[in-house]
N, C-alpha and C positions, 0 to 999 in steps of 0.2 A: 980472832975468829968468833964470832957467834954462837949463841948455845944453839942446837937446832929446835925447832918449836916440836913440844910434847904436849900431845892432844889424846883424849880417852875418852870414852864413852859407855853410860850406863844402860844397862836392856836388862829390861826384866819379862816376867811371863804374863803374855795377854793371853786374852780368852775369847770366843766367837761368840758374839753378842747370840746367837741363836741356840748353836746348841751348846756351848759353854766349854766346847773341846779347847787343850792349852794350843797355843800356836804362838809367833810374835809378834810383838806389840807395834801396830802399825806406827806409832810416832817415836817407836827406839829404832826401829828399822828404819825410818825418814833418819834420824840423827845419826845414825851410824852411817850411813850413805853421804851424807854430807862431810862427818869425817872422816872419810876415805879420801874424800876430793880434796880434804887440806891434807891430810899426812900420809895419804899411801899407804903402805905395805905397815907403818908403823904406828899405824892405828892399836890404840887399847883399849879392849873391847870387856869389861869387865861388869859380871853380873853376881850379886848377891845374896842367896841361897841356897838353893838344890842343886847340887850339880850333876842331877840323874833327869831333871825338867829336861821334857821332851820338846820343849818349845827353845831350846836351844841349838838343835839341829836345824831349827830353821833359819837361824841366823849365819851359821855354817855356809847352810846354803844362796844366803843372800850375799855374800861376801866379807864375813869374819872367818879370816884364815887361825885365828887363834881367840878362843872365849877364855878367858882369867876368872874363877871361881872361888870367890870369898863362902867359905861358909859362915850363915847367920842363922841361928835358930830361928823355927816358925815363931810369931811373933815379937819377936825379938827387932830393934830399932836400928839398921844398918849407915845410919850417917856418922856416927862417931867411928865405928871404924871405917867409915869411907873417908872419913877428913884425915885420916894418919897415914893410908894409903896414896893417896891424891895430893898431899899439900905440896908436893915440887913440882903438878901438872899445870902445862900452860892454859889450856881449854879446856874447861870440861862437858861434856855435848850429854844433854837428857832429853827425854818426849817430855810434852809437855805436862801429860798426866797418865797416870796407866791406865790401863782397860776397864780395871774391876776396885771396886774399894771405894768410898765415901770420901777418905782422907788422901787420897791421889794427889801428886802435885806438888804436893810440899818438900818434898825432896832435895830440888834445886834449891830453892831458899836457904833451907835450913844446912847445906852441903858451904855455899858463900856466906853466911851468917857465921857456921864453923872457922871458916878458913877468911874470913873476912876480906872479903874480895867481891867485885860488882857481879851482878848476874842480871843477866836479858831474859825475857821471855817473850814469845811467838816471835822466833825467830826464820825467816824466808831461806836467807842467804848471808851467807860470811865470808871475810875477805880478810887475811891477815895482811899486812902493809908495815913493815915498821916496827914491829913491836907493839901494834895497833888493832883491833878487831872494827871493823866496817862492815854493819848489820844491818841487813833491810827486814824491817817489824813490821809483822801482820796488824791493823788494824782494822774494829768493825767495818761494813758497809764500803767493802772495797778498797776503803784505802790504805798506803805503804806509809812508813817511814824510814827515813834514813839514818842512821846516829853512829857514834864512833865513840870505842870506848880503850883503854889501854889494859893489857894483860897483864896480870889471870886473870881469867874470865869465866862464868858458869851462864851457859848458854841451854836455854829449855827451845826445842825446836819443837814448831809448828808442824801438822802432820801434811798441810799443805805446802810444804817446804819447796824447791824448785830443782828437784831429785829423779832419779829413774831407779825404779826400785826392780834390780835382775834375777830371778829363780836361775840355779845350776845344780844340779843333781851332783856332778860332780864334786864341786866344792862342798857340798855336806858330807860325802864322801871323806875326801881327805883332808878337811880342816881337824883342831883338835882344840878339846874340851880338856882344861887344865886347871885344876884346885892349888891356891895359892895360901900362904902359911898366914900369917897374923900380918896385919898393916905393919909397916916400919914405921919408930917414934912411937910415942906415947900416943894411947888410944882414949877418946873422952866419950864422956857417954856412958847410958846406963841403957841395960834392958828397958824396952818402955813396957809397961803396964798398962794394957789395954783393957775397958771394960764393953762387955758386947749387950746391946739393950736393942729392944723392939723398937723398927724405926715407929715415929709416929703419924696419926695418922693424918693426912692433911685436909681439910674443911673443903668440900665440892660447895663453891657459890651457885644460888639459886639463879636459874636461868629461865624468863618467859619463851614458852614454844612458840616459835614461830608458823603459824599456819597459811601464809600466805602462800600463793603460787609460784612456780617457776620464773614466771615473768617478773611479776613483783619484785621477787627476791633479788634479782640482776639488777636491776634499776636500782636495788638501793646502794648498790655497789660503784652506780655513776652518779648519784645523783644524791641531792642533799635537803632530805624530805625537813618539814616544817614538825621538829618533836614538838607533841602534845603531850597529856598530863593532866593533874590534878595538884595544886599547892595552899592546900591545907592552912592556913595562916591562921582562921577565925575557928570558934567551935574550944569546947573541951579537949580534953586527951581522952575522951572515950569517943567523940564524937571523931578524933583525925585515927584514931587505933581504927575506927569501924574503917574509916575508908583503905586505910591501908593492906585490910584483912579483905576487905571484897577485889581489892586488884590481886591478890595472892588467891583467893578464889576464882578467880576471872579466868585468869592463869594454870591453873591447876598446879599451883607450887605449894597449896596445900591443901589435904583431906580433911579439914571440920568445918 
C-alpha cells in the first residue's frame, strides 16, 4: 500500500498595500487553496511567528480548518527550523513572495537548498500522478509551460494561480489556531543577523519636456518620425561640451 501523499503549506502576514492593515497574504492564500484541492481536509497549514497575528483569522476563514504555529523570534531566520519540521513532507506550497520586505522570496529556495530537493516557481496548477508533480508555469507575456518533476517537491505559487479564493465567517469561527513545540530532528540554522540601512537613493534620468500637442503626441505613437540631432564629430571638447549645454538649455534640464 502506498504512503498517502503529505502536503503543507507556508502563509505568512501580508499587509494592504494602502493602508498597511495586517490581513492575508494574497499569494499564501492562492497556495493554500491549491493545496486543499490536492489533499483535502489534510492539508498543513503552517505559519511561522506570532501566533496572536490577526491576519491568521483570515486564513481560518478562507478555508484552514487548522493553522500549526511555530514560534520564531522577530527577526530571527525561520528556514532552519522549517527544514526539521518539513523534511518527511511530500509538497511543500509557498506564495511566491510576501507582501512587505525587500528580501521576499527566498524562502522556497533556501527551504529545498536545505532539504535538497527541486523547487518550482510561478506555479498555475499541480497535478500529482505517480509519485510525479505536473506543473503548469506562469511565464512573461502570456505564455504557459508544462514540465514534470518527481517528489518532494517545494513549489512557490503564483498569485495568479487557477483557484477560487472563498470568505466564510463561519470557518473563522470555528477553525483553530495551534502552537506547535520545536521541529522534530536536528534543527540547522542560525539566528540571522540583520542589518537595517537607508534604502538608497535612485538617480531620476534627465528627461526633454515635451511641448508638443495632442495631435502630435498620438501620431508619434503610430508612427515613426525621421530623429534629427546634432553629431558632433569635428570641433574641440569645449566646442562639442558648448553644444551639448545649449540642447540641455533648449530643454530646460538645466538652470545656468
Amino acid at each position: 500500500m502506498s504512503k498517502p501523499l503529505s502536503v503543507a503549506v507556508l502563509v505568512s502576514v501580508g499587509r494592504h498595500p494602502v493602508s498597511g492593515v495586517p490581513r492575508a497574504c494574497r499569494g499564501d492564500a492562492v497556495a493554500m487553496a491549491l493545496g486543499r484541492r490536492l489533499a483535502g481536509g489534510d492539508l498543513r497549514v503552517i505559519h511561522a511567528g506570532n501566533r496572536d497575528a490577526p491576519a491568521l483569522q483570515d486564513y481560518l476563514a478562507l478555508g484552514a480548518g487548522r493553522i500549526e504555529v511555530l514560534a520564531v523570534a522577530d527577526g530571527s531566520d525561520p528556514a532552519g527550523v522549517l527544514t526539521g519540521l518539513l523534511k518527511d513532507t511530500d509538497l511543500i506550497l509557498t506564495g511566491s513572495r510576501a507582501e512587505f520586505g525587500l528580501g521576499s522570496g527566498l524562502l522556497p529556495y533556501r527551504l529545498a537548498h536545505a532539504l535538497d530537493r527541486a523547487v518550482v516557481n510561478d506555479v498555475l496548477d499541480l497535478i500529482i500522478e505517480r509519485n510525479e508533480a505536473r506543473v503548469r508555469q506562469f511565464l512573461p507575456k502570456g505564455k504557459r509551460r508544462a514540465i514534470a518533476t518527481p517528489l518532494p517537491l517545494v513549489a512557490a505559487v503564483h498569485p495568479m494561480a487557477s483557484v477560487l479564493l472563498t470568505y466564510a465567517h463561519a470557518r473563522r469561527i470555528n477553525g483553530r489556531i495551534e502552537g506547535i513545540g520545536p521541529a522534530h530532528g536536528s534543527i540547522t540554522g542560525h539566528p540571522a543577523t540583520w542589518t537595517v540601512e537607508q534604502a538608497p537613493r535612485r538617480a531620476v534620468p534627465l528627461r526633454a519636456q515635451n511641448n508638443a500637442d495632442g495631435y502630435t503626441r498620438m501620431l508619434s505613437f503610430i508612427q515613426s518620425p525621421a530623429k534629427g540631432g546634432i553629431v558632433a564629430f569635428d570641433g574641440s571638447p569645449v566646442d562639442k561640451a558648448q553644444i551639448l549645454l545649449s540642447y540641455l538649455r533648449e530643454h530646460r534640464l538645466v538652470e545656468f
